[in-house]
C-alpha positions as semicolon CSV with decimal commas, in nm:
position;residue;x (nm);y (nm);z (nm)
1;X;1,648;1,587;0,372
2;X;1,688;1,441;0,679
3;X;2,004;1,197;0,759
4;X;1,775;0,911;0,807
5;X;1,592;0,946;0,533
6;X;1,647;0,828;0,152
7;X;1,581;0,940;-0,179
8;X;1,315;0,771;-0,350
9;X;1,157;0,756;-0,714
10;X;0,848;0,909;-0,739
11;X;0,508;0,732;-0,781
12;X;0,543;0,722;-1,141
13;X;0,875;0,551;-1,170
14;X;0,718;0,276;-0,888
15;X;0,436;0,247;-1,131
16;X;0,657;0,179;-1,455
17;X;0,879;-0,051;-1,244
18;X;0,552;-0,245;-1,083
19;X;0,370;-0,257;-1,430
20;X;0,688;-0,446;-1,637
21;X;0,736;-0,635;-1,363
22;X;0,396;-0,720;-1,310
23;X;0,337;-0,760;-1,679
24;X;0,622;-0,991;-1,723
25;X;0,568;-1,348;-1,785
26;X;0,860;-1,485;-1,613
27;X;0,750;-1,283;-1,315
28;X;0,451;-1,581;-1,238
29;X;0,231;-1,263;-1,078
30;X;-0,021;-1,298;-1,280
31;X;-0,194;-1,599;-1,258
32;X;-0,185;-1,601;-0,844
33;X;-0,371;-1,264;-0,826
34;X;-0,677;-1,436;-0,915
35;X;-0,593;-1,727;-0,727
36;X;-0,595;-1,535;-0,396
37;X;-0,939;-1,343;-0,416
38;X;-1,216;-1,441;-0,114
39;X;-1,011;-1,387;0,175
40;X;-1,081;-1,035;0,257
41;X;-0,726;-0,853;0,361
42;X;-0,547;-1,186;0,386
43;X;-0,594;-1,197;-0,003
44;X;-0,399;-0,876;-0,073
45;X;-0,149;-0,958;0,210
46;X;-0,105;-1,341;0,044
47;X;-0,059;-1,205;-0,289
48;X;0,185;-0,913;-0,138
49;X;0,400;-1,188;-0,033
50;X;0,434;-1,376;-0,377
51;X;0,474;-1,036;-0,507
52;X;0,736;-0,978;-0,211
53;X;0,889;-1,309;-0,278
54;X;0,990;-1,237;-0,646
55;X;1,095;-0,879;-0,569
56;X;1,306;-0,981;-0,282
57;X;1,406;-1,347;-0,384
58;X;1,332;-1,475;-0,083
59;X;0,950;-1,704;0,024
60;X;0,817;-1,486;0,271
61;X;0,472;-1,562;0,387
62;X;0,151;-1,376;0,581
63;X;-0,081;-1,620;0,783
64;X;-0,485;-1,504;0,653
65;X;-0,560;-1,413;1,031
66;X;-0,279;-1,178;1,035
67;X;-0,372;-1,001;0,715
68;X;-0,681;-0,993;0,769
69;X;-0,683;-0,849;1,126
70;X;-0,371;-0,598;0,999
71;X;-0,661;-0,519;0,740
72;X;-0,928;-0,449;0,962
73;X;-0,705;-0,243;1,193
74;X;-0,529;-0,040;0,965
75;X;-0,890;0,070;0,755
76;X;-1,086;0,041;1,046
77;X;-0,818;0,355;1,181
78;X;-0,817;0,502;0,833
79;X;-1,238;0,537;0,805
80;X;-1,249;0,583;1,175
81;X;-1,054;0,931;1,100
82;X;-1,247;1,034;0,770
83;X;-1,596;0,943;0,941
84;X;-1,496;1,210;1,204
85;X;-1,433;1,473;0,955
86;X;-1,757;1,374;0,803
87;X;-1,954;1,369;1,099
88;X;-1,790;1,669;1,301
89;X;-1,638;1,941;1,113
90;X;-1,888;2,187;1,031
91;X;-1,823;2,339;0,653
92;X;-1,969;2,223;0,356
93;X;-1,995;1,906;0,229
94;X;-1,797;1,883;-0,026
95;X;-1,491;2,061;0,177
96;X;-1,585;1,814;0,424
97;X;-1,560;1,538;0,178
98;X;-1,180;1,651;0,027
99;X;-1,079;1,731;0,432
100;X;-1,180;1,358;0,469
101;X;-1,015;1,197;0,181
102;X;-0,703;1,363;0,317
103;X;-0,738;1,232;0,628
104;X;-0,811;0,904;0,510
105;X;-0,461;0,936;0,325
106;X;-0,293;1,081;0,636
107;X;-0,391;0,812;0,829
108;X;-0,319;0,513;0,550
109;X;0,030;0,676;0,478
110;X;0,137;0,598;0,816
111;X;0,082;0,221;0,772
112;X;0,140;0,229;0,402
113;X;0,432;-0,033;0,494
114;X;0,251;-0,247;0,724
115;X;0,122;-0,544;0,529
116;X;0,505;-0,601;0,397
117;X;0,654;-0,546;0,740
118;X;0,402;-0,858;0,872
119;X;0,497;-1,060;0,599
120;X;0,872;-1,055;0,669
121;X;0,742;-1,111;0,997
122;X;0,893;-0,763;1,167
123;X;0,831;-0,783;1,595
124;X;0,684;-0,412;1,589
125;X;0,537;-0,371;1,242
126;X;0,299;-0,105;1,306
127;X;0,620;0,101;1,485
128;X;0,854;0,036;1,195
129;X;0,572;0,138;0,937
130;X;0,539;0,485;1,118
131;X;0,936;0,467;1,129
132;X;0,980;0,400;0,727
133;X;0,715;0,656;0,665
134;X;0,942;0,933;0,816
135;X;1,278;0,723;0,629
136;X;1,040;0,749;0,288
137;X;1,034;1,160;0,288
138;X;0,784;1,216;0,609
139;X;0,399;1,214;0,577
140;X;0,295;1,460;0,339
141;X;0,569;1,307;0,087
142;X;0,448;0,944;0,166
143;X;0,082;1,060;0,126
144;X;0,107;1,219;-0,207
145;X;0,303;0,860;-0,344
146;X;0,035;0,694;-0,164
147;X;-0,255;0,908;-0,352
148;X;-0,114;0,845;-0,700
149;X;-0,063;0,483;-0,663
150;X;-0,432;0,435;-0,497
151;X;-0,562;0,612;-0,803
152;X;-0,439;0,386;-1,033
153;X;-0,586;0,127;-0,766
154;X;-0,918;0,252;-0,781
155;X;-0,976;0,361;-1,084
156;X;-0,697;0,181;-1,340
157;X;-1,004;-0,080;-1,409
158;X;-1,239;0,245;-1,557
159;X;-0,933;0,337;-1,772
160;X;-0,918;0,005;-1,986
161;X;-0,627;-0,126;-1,770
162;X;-0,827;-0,409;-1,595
163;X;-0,916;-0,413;-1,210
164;X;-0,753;-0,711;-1,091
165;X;-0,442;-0,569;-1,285
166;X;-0,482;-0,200;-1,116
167;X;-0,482;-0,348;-0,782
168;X;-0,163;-0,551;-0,825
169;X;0,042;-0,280;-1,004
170;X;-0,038;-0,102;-0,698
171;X;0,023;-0,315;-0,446
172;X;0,391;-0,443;-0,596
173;X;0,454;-0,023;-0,627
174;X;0,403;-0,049;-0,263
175;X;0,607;-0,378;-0,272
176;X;0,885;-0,235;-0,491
177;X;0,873;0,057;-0,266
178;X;0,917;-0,068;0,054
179;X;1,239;-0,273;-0,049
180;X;1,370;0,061;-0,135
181;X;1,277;0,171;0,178
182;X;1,399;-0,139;0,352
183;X;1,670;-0,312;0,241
184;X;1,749;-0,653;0,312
């Protein structure tokens, strides 16, 4: 391991530590999930920051224009580089479909930090995100983390475990995470 990086749990023990705290009453992150829904990116980034808030202790906050043009940026880079794999790489489809899920991934772990960084208002938070993804265990480590907890994201609501719930056990794993990542 690299000196500047740290030892992290793995996606798992985010998920366990993001589902008790998500499913505890006391932790009031219920109720404002559903409260933030209809503003595109700046919903997840304004519910991040609650979920920021309780984790950290502290009332951090993430204007809507922000999130949602930190939103547009960051998936608009992420299906930029899977539509080229789709559209340029000649081998079969469904190769080409894997090859552009993992660049999809590749791209997103490099910003997995970003809507966190913007809502404790870091100066350079697309720099810092690439610069906690190598303090986190590199890319490939990031991007398997990444995978797991965007599977429970994306498919959590088929399982029985509610949608709205999915989403924001993911996004406080990423939460939880980057405080581990980032200290105060």
């Amino acid at each position: 391991m690299a000196c500047n990086q740290i030892e992290l749990p793995a996606a798992r023990d985010l998920l366990h530590a993001a589902t008790s705290l998500y499913d505890n009453p006391s932790s009031g992150l219920r109720v404002p999930a559903l409260e933030c829904a209809g503003k595109l990116f700046a919903s997840g980034g304004s519910w991040m920051a609650r979920a920021l808030a309780v984790v950290r202790g502290t009332a951090p906050q993430l204007t809507q224009r922000a999130g949602n043009l930190a939103g547009f940026l960051k998936y608009g880079v992420c299906l930029s580089a899977a539509a080229l794999v789709l559209i340029f790489i000649p081998i079969p489809l469904f190769a080409r479909i894997l090859l552009a899920l993992f660049v999809f991934y590749l791209a997103e772990a490099q910003f997995v930090f970003l809507f966190p960084l913007l809502i404790e208002g870091d100066p350079t938070p697309w720099r810092t995100s690439l610069q906690l993804t190598v303090r986190a265990g590199g890319t490939l480590q990031v991007m398997r983390t990444v995978a797991q907890i965007a599977a429970l994201m994306i498919f959590g609501g088929f399982m029985r475990h509610g949608f709205v719930r999915s989403w924001c056990i993911g996004c406080l794993a990423v939460v939880i995470w980057y405080t581990r990542v980032k200290p105060l």
